[in-house]
Backbone atoms as SQL, in Angstrom:
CREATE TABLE atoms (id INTEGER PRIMARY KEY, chain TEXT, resi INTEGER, resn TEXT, atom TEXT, x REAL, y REAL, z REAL);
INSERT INTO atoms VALUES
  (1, 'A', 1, 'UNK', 'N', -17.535, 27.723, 19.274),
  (2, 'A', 1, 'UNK', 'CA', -16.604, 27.817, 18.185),
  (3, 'A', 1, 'UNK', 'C', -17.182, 27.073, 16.982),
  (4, 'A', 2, 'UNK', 'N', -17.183, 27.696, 15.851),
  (5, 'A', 2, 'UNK', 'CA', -17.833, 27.169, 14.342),
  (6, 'A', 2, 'UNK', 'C', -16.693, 26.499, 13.911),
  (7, 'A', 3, 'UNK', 'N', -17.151, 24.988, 14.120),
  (8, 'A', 3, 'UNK', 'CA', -16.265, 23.852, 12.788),
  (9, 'A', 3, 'UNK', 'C', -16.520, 23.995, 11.798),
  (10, 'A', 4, 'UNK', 'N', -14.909, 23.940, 10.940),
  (11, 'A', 4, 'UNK', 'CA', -14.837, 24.446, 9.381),
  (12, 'A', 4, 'UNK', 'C', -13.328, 23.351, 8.767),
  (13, 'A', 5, 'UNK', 'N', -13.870, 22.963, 7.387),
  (14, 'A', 5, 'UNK', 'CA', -13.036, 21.746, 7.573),
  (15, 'A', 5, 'UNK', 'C', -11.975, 22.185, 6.438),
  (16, 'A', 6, 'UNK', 'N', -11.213, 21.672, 6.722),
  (17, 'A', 6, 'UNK', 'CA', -10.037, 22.232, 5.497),
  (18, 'A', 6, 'UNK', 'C', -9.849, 21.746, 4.696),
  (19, 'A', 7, 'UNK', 'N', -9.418, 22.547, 3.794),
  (20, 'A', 7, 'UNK', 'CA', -9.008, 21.876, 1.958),
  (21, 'A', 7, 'UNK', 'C', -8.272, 21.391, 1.707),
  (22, 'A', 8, 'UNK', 'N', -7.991, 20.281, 1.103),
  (23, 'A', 8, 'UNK', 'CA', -6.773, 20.045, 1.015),
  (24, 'A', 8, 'UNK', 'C', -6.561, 19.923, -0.864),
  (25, 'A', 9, 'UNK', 'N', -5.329, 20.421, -1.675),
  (26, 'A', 9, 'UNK', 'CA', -5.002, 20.325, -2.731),
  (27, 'A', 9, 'UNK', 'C', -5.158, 19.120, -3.464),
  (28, 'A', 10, 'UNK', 'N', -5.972, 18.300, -3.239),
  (29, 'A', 10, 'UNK', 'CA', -5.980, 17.173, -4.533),
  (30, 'A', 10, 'UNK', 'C', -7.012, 17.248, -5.518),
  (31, 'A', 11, 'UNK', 'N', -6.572, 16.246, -6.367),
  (32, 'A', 11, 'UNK', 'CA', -7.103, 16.497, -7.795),
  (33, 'A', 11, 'UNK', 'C', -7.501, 15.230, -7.979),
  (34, 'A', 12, 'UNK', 'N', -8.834, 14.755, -8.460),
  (35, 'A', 12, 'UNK', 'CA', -9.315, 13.420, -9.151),
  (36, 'A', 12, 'UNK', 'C', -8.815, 13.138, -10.048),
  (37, 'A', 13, 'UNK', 'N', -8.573, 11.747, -10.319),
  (38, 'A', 13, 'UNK', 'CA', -8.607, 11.635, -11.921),
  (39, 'A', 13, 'UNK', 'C', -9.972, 11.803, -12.607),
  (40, 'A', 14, 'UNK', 'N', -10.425, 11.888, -13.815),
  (41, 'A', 14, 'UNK', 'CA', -11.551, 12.275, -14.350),
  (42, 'A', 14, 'UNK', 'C', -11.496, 10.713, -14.990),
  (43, 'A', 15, 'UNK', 'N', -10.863, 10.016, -15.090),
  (44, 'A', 15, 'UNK', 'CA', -11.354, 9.120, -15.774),
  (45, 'A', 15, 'UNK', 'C', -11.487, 7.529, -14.588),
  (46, 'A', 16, 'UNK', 'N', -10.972, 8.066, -13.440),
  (47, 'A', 16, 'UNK', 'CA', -11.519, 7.098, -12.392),
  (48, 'A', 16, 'UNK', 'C', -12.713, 6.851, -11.806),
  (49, 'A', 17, 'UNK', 'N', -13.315, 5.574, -12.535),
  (50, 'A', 17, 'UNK', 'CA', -14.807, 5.656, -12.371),
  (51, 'A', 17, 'UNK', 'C', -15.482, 3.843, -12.014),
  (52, 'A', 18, 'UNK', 'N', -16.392, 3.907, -11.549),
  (53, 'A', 18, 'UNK', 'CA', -16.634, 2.525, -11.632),
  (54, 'A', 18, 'UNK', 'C', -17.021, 1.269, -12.706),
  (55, 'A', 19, 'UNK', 'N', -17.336, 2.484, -13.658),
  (56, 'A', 19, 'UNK', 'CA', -17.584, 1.468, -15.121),
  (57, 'A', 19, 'UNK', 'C', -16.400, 0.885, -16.016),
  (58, 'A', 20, 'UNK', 'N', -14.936, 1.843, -15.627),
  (59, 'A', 20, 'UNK', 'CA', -13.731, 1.527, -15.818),
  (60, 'A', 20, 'UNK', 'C', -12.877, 0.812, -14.894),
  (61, 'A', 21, 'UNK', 'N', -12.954, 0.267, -14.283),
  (62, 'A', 21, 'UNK', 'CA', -11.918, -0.347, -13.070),
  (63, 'A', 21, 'UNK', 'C', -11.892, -1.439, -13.545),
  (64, 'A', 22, 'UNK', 'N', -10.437, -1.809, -14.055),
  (65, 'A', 22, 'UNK', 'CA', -10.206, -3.235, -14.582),
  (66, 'A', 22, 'UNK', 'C', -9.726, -4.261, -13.675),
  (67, 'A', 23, 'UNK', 'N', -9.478, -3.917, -12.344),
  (68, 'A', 23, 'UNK', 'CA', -8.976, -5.159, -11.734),
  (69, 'A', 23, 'UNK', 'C', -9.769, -5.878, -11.513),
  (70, 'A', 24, 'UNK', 'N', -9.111, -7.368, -11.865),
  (71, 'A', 24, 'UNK', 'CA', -10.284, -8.611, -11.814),
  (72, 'A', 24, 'UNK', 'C', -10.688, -9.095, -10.700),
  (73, 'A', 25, 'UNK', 'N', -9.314, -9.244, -10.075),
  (74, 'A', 25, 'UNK', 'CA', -9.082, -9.804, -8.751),
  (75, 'A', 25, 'UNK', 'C', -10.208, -8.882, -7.537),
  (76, 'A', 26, 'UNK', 'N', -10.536, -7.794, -7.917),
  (77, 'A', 26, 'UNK', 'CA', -10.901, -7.066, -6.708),
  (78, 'A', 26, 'UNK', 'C', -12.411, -6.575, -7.126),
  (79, 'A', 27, 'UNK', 'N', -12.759, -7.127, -8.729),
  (80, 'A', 27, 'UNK', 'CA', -14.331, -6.970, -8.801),
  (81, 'A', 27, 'UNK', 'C', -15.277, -7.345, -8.221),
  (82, 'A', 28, 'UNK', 'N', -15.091, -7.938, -7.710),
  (83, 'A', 28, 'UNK', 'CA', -16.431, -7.896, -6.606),
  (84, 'A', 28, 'UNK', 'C', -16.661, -7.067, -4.914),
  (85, 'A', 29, 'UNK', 'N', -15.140, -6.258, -5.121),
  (86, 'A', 29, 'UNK', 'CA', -15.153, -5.539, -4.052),
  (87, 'A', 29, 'UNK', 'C', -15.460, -3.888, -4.726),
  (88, 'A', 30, 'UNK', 'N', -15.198, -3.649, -5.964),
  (89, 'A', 30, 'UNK', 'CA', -15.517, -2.042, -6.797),
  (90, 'A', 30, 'UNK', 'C', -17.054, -2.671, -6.929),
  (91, 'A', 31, 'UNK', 'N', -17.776, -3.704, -6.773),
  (92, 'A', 31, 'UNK', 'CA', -19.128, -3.707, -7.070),
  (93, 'A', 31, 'UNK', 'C', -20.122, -3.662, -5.526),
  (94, 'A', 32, 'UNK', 'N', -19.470, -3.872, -5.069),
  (95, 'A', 32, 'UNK', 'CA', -19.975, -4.124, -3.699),
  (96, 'A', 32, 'UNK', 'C', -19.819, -2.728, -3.187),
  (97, 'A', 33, 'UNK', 'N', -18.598, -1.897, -3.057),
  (98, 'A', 33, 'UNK', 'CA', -18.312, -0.215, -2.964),
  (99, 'A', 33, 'UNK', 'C', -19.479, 1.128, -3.856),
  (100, 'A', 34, 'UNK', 'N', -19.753, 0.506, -5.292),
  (101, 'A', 34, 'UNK', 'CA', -20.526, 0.910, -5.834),
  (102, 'A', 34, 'UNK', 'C', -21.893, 0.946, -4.999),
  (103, 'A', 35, 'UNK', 'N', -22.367, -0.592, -4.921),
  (104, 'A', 35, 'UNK', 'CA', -23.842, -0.329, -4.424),
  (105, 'A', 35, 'UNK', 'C', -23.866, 0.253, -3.453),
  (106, 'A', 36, 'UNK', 'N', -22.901, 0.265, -2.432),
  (107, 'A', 36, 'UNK', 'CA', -23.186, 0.959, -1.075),
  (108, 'A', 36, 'UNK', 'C', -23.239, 2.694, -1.579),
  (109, 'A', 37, 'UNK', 'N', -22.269, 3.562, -2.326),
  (110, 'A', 37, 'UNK', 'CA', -22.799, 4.450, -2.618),
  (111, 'A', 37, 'UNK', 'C', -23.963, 4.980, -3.507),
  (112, 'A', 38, 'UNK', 'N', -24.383, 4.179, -4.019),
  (113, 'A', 38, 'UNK', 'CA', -25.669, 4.359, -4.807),
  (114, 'A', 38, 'UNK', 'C', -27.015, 3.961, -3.837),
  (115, 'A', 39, 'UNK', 'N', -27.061, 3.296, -2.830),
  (116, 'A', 39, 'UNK', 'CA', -27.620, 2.550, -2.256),
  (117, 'A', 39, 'UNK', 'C', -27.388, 3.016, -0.871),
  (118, 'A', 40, 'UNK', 'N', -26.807, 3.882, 0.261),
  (119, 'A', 40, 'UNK', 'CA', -26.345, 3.821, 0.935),
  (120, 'A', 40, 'UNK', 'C', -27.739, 3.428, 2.544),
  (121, 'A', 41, 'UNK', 'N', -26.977, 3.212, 3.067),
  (122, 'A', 41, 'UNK', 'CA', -27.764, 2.676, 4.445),
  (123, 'A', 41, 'UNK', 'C', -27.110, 2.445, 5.245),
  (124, 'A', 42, 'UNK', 'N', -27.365, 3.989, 6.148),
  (125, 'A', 42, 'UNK', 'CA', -26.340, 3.922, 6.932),
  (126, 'A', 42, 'UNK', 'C', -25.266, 3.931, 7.161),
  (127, 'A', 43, 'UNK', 'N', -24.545, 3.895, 5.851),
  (128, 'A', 43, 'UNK', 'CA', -23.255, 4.761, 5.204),
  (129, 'A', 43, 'UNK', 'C', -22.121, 3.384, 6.514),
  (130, 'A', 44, 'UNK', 'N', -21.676, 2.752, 5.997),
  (131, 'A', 44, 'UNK', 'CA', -20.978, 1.546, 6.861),
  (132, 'A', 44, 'UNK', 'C', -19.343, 2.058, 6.984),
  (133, 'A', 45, 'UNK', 'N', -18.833, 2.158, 7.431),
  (134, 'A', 45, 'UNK', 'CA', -17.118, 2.563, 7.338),
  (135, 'A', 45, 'UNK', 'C', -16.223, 1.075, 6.678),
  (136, 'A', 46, 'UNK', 'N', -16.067, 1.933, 5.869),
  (137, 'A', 46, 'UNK', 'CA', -15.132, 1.314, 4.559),
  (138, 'A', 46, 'UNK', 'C', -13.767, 1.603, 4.942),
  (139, 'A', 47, 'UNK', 'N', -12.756, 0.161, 4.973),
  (140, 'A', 47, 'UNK', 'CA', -11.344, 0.367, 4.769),
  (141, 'A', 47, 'UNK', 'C', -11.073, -0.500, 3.511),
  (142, 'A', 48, 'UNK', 'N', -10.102, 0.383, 2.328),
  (143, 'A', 48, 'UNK', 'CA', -9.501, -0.196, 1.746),
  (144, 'A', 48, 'UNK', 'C', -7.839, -0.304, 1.784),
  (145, 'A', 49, 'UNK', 'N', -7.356, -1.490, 1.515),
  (146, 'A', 49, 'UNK', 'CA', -5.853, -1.915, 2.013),
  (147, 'A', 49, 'UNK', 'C', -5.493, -3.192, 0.788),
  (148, 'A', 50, 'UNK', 'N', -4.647, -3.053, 1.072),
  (149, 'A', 50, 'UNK', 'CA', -3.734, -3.943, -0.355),
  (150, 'A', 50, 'UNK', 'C', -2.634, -3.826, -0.723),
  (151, 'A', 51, 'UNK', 'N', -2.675, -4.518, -1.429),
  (152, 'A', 51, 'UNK', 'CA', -0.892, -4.564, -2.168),
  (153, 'A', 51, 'UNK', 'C', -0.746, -3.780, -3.033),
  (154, 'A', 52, 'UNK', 'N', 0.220, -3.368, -3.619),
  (155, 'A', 52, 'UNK', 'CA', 0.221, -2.192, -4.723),
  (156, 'A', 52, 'UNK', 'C', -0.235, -2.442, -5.868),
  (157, 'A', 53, 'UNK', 'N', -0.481, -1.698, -6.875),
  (158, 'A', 53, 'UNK', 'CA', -1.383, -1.752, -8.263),
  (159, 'A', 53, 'UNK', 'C', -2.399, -2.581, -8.593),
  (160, 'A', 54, 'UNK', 'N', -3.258, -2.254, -7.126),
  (161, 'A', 54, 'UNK', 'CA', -4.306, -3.373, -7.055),
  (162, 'A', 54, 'UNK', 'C', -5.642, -2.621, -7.183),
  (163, 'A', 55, 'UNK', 'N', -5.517, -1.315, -7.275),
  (164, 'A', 55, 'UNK', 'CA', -6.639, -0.006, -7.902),
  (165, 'A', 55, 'UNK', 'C', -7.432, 0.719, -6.831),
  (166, 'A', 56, 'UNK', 'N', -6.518, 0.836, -5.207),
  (167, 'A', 56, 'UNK', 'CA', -6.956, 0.946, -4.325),
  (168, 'A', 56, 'UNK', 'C', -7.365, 2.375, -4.839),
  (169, 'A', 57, 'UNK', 'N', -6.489, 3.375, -4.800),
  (170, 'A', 57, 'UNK', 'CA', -6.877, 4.633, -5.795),
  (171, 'A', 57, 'UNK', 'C', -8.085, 4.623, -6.434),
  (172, 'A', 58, 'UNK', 'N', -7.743, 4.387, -7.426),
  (173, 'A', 58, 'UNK', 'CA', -8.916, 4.155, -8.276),
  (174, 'A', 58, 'UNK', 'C', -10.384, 3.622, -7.855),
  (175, 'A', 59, 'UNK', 'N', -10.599, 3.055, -6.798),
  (176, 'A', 59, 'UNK', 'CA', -11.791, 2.897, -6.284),
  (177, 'A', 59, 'UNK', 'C', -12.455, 4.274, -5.701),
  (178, 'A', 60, 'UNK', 'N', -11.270, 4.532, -4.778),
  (179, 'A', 60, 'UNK', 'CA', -11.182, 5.612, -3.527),
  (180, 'A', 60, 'UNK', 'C', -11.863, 6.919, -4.325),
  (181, 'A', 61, 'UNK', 'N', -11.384, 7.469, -5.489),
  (182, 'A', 61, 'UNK', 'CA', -12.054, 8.508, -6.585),
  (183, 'A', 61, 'UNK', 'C', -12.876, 8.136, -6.798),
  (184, 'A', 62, 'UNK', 'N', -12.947, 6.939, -7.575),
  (185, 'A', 62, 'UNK', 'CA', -14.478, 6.707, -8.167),
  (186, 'A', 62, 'UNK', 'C', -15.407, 6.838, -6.909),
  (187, 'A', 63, 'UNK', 'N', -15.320, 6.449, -6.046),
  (188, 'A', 63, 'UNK', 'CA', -16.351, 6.612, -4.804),
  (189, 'A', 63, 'UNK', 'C', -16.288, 8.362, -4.293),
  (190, 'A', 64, 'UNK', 'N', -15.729, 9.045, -4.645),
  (191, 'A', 64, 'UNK', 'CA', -15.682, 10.444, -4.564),
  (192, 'A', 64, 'UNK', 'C', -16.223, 10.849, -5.688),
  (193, 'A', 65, 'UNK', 'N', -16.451, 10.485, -7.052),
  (194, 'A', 65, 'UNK', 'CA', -16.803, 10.663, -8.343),
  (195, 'A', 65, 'UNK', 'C', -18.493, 10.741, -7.954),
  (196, 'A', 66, 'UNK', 'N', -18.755, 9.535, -7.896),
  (197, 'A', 66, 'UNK', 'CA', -19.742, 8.568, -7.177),
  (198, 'A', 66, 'UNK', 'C', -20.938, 9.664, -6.448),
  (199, 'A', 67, 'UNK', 'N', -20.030, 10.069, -5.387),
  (200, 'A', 67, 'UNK', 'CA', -20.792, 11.046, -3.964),
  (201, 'A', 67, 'UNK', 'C', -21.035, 12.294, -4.890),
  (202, 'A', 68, 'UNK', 'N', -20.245, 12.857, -5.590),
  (203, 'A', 68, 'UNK', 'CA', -20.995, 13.927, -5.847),
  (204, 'A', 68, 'UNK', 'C', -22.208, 14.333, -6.787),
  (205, 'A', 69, 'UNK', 'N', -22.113, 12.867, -7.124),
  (206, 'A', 69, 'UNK', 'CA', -23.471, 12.447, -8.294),
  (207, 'A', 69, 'UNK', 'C', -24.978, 12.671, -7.096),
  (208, 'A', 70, 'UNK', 'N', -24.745, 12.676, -6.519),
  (209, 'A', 70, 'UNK', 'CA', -25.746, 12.402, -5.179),
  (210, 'A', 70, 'UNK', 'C', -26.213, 13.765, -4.797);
């Protein structure tokens, strides 16, 4: 049987990116997310978790932004 993966309806933001992510508190975790996709080795499994309006989103795209630069 041929695996085939399904679509699902979402939409990026276009302006969620890593050169824009203003949270302070969590810059060194959008920089650390960055290098691993620019950089990858071995591709490590990433969880992000938090409290609300803390730009969990906004990472999560930009790292989808990110991959398709690749």
């Amino acid at each position: 049987m041929k695996a085939s993966q399904m679509v699902l309806g979402v939409k990026l933001r276009d302006d969620a990116r890593f050169d824009n992510f203003h949270g302070d508190r969590n810059r060194s975790a959008a920089q650390w997310l960055e290098l691993v996709c620019r950089e990858p080795s071995g591709l490590p499994v990433v969880v992000i978790c938090g409290d609300s309006d803390t730009g969990k989103s906004h990472l999560l795209q930009a790292i989808c932004h990110e991959s398709e630069q690749m």
